[in-house]
C-alpha positions as CSV (number, residue, x, y, z in Angstrom):
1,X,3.9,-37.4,-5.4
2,X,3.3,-34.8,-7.8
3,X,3.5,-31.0,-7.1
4,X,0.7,-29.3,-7.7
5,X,1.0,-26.4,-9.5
6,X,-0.5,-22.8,-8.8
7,X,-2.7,-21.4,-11.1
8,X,-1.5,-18.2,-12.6
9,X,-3.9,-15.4,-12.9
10,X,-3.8,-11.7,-15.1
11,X,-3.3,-8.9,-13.7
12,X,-6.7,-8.5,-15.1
13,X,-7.9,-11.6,-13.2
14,X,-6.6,-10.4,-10.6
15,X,-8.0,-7.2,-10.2
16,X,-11.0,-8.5,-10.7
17,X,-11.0,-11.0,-7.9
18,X,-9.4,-9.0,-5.9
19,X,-12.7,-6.7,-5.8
20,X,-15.1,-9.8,-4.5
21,X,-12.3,-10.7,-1.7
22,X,-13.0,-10.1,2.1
23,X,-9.1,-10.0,2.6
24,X,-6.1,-7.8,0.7
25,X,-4.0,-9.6,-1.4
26,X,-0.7,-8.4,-3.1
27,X,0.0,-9.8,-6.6
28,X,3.1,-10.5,-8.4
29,X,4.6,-11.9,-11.6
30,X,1.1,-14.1,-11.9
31,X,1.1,-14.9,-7.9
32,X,-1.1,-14.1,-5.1
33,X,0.2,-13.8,-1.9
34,X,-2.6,-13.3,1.1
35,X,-1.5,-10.3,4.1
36,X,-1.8,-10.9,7.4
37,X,-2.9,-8.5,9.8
38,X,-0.9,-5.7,11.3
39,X,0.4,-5.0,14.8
40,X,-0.5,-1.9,17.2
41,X,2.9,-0.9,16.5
42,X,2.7,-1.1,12.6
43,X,-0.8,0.4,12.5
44,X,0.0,3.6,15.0
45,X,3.3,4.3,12.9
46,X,1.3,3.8,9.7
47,X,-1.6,6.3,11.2
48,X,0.8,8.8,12.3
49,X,2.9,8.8,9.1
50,X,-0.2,9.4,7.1
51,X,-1.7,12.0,9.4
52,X,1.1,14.1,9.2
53,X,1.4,13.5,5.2
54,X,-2.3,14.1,5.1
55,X,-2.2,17.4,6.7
56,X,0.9,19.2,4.9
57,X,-0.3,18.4,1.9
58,X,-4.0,19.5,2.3
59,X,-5.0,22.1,-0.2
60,X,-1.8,20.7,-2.9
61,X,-2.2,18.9,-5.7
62,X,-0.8,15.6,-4.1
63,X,-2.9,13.4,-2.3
64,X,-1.8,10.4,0.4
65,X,-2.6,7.2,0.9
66,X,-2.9,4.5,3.3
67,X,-2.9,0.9,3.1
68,X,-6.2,0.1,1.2
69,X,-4.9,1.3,-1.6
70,X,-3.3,-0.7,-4.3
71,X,-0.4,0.3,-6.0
72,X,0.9,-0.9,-9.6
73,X,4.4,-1.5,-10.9
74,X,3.3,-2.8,-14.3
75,X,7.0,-3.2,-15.1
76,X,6.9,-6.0,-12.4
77,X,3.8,-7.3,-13.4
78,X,2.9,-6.7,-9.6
79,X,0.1,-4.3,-7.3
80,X,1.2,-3.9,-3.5
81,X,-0.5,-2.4,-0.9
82,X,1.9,0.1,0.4
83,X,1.8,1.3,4.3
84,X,1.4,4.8,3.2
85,X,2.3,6.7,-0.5
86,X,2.0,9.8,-1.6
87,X,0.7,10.6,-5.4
88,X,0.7,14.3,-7.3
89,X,-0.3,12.6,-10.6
90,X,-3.5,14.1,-12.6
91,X,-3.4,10.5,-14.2
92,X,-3.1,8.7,-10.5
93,X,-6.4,11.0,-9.1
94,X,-8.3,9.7,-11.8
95,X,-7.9,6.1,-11.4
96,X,-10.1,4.5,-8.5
97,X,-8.6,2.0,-7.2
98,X,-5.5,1.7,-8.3
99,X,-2.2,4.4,-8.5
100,X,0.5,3.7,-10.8
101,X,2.8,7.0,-10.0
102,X,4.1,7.8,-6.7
103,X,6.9,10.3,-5.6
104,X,6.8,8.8,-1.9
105,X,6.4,5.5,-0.4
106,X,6.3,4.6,3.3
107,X,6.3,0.8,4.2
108,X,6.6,-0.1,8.4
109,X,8.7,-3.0,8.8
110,X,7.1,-6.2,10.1
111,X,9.5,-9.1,11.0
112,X,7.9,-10.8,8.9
113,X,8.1,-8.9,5.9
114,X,11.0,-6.9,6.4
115,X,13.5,-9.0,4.0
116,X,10.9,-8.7,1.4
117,X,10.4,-4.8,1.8
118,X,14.3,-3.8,2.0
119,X,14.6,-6.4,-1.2
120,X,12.3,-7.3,-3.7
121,X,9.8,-5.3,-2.7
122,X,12.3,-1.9,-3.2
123,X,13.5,-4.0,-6.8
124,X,10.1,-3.6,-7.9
125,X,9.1,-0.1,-6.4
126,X,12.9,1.2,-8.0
127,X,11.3,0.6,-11.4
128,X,8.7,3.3,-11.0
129,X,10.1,6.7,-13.0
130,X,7.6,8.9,-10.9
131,X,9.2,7.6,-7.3
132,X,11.8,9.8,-5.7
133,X,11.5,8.2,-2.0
134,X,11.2,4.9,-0.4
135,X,11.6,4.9,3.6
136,X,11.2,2.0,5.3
137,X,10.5,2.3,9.5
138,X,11.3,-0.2,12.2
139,X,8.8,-1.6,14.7
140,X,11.1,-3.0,17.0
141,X,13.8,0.3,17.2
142,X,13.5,3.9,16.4
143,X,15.0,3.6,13.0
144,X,13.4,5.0,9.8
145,X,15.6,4.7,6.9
146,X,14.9,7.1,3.5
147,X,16.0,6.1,0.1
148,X,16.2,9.1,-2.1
149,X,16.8,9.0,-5.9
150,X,19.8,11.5,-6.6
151,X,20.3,13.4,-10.3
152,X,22.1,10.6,-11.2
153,X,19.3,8.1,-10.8
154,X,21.3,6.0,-8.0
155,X,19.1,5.4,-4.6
156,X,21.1,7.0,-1.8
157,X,20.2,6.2,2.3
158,X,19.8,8.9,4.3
159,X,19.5,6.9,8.1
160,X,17.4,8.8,11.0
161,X,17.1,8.0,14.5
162,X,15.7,9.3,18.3
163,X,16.1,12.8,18.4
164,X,16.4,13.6,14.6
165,X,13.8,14.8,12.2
166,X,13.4,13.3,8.7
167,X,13.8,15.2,5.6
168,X,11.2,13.7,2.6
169,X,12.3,15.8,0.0
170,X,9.9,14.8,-2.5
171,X,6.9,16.1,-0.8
172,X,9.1,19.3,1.1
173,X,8.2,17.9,4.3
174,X,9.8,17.3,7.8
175,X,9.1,14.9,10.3
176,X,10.9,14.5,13.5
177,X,11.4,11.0,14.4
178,X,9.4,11.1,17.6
179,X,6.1,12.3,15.9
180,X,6.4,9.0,14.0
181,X,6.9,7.1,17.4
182,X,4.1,8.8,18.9
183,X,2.2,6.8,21.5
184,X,3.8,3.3,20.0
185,X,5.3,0.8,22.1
186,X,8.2,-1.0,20.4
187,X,7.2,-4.7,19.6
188,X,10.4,-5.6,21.7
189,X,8.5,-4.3,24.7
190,X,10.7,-0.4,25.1
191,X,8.0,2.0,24.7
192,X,8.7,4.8,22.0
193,X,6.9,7.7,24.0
194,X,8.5,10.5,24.0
């Protein structure tokens, strides 16, 4: 047997099929890499995260985003789709359907994709100059964990929990940890209610 070997498209070619597809597709390094659908659990936390984003930044210059959204890291040679991000770039607001310089990114832990997020995923989104924060928040616990850039440039973990409120310092914003929960049921079956 012989392998058979994928075909490798642009990032132009991919952009471009990308736009005629029914489904979202993440690329990478040449790759395409088909997502699969989202749980209640994923898609309440997501909602809530970007309601609250939405609202304290109405009326700035920064504007949010959920998941339809494509994202680019052309140092990667990669576009995600990102859970939620938040973009104050003149340059970002005038690009359709792409952004290319966020301050905050919010990804919601699948079991399924939560190696690649906390790894490659974060390798990739570290290489954007404009990003100050990447949290990543657990469907199966009450968990969100923020990365923040410091001065130095090193990504620091600042860890939140039930009963805490998390700081996102690059939009001046605070969220307690039950508002992201809100009326989500834990895909281990304990309900997040508060």
């Amino acid at each position: 047997m012989t392998a058979v070997k994928k075909p490798v498209l642009s990032a132009e070619d991919y952009l471009a099929w990308e736009a005629e597809q029914s489904e979202k597709h993440e690329y990478l390094s040449g790759e395409v890499f088909a997502m699969a659908g989202a749980s209640d659990a994923h898609v309440t936390i997501s909602g809530n995260v970007f309601a609250a984003l939405r609202a304290h930044l109405r009326g700035k210059p920064c504007r949010t985003y959920i998941a339809d959204m494509k994202l680019q890291v052309q140092t990667a040679d990669a576009f995600f789709y990102p859970d939620v991000f938040v973009s104050c770039s003149a340059a970002d607001a005038a690009l359709p359907h792409f952004k290319r310089e966020p301050v905050l990114i919010v990804e919601v832990l699948s079991p399924a994709t939560a190696a690649f997020d906390r790894g490659g995923k974060f390798a990739c989104y570290r290489q954007l100059p404009s990003l100050q924060e990447y949290v990543l928040i657990d469907t199966e616990r009450m968990a969100v964990d923020v990365f923040r850039r410091d001065a130095n440039g090193h990504w620091v973990l600042y860890p939140y929990g039930p009963g805490e409120t998390v700081e996102l310092a690059s939009v001046a914003f605070s969220l307690p940890v039950a508002a992201i929960y809100e009326d989500v049921t834990l895909e281990v079956g304990v309900s997040a209610r508060s």
